[in-house]
C-alpha positions in Angstrom: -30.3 205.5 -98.6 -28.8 202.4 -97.5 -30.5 200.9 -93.6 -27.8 199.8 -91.0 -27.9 196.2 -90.2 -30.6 196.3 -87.4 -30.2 192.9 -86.0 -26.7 193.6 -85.5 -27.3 196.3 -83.7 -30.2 195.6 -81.4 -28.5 192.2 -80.6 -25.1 194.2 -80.1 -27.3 196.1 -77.7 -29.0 193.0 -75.5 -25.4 191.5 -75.4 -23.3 194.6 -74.1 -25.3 194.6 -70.8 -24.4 191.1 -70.8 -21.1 191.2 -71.4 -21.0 191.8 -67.1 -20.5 188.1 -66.5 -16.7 187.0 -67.8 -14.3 186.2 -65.0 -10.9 184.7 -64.6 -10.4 185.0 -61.0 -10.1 181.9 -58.4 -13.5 180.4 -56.9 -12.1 182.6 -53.7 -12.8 186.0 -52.4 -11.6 188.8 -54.9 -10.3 191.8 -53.9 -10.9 194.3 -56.4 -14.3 194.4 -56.9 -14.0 194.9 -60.8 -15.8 193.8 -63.6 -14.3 193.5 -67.2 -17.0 192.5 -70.1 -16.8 191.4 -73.7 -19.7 190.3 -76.5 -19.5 189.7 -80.1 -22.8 189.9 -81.9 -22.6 189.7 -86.0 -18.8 189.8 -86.2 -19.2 193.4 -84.2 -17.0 193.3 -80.4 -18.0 195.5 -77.8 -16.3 195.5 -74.3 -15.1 197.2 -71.0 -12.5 196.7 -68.5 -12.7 197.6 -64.3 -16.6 198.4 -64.2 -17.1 198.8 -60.0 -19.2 196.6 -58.4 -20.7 196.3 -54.8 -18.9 193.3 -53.6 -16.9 190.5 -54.9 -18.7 186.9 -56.2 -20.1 184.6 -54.4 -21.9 187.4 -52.8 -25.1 188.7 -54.5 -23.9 192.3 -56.0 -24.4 195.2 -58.4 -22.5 196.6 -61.1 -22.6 200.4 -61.3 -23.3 201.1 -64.8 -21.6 204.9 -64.5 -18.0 202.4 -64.1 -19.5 201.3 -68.0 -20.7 203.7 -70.0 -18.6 206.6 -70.9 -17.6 209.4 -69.6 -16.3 207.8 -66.5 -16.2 203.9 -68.4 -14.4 202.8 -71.5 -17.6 201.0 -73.3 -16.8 200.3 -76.5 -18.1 198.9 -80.0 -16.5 198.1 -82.6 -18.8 198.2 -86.5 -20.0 202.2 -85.7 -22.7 201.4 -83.1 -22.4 202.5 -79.8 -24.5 201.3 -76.4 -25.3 202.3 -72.6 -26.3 200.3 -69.7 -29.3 201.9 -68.5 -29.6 199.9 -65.0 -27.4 198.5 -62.8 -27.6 194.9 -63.2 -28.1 192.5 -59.7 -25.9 189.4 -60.0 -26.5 186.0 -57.6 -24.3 183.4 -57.5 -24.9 179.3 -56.9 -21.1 178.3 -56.2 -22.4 174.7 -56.2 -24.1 174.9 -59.5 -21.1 176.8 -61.1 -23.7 179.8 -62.3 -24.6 183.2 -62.2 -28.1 185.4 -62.6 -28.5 188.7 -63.9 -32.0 190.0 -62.9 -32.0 192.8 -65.4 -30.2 193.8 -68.2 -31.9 197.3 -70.1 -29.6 198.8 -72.6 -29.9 200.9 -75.4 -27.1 200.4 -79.2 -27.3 202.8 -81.7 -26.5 202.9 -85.3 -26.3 206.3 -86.9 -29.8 207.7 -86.3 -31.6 204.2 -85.6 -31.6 204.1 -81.2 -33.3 200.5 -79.9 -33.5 200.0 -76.4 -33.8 196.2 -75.1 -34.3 194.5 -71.5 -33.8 190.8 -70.9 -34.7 189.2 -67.1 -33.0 186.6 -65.9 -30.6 185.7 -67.8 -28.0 182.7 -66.5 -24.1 182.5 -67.2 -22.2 179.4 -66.2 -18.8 179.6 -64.5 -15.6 178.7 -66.5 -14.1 176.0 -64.6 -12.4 176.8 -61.3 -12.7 180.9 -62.2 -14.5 183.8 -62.1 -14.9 184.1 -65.5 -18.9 183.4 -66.7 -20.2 182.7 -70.4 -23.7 183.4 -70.5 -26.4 181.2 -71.6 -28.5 181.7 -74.7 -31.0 184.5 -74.0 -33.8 186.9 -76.0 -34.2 190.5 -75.1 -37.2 192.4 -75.6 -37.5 195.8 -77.3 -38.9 198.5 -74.8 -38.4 201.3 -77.0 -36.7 202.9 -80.2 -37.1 202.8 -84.0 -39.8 201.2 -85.8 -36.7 199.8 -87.6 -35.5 197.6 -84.7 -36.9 194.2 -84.1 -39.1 193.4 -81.2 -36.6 190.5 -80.1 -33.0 190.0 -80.7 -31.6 186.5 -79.1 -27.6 186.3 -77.8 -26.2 182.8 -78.4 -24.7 180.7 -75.9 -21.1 182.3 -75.2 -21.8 185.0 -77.0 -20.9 187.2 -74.0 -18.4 187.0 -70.8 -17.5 188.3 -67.6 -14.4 188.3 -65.8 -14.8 189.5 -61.8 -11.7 190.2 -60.6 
């Protein structure tokens, strides 16, 4: 029996939630109060278009993870894993610093039988230029749950994952 590629997966999984933070709208007010996502992790893209959130950047929000996962969000992976936000992430904004801060990201990828479920705190993105597109910063989550066959840690490189706030 041949083992899926764990690390690919539980670092699939710590990115997805991530994935929240690309933007490529101006430095103004938005209107729409949508939230597309994308993360590569081991050559594997997962991504989402027009997630909700509760207000538009530089205000502190939430993005409703229901606007995500699927049935009523077009989550996707590409390599046969699938993942699900299982919070709804708070973002802050520093304007003057050109960042953004994620207080929790808790999701869970699986791979054919193998479910890990991973939460990282805190995690920073930093703003593309004059947008609202953010690339996050390196960051480890931590495994809260699933297979023996997941590892306790997977780490996201830097731009690894973006978020686009429109």
């Amino acid at each position: 029996m041949r083992i899926p590629r764990l690390p690919a997966v539980t670092a699939l999984v710590a990115a997805v939630v991530l994935v929240g933070s690309t933007a490529a709208s101006a430095l103004g007010p938005t209107a729409e109060q949508r939230l597309d996502g994308t993360i590569v992790v081991a050559g594997n893209t997962c991504g989402w278009t027009n997630a909700r959130t509760s207000a538009d950047p530089p205000n502190a929000l939430s993005v409703d993870r229901t606007s995500i996962n699927t049935p009523g969000g077009n989550l996707s992976c590409a390599g046969g894993i699938t993942a699900t936000l299982n919070n709804n992430p708070a973002f802050t904004f520093d304007d003057t610093a050109g960042t953004a801060k994620a207080d929790l990201i808790d999701i869970t990828g699986k791979m054919s039988f193998i479910s890990c479920r991973y939460k990282a705190t805190n995690t920073v993105w930093n703003r593309d230029g004059a947008t609202r597109k953010y690339v996050n910063q390196a960051f480890t989550a931590v495994k809260t749950s699933g297979s023996f066959l997941c590892p306790g840690s997977v780490t996201t490189a830097a731009g690894d994952a973006s978020m686009l706030f429109h």
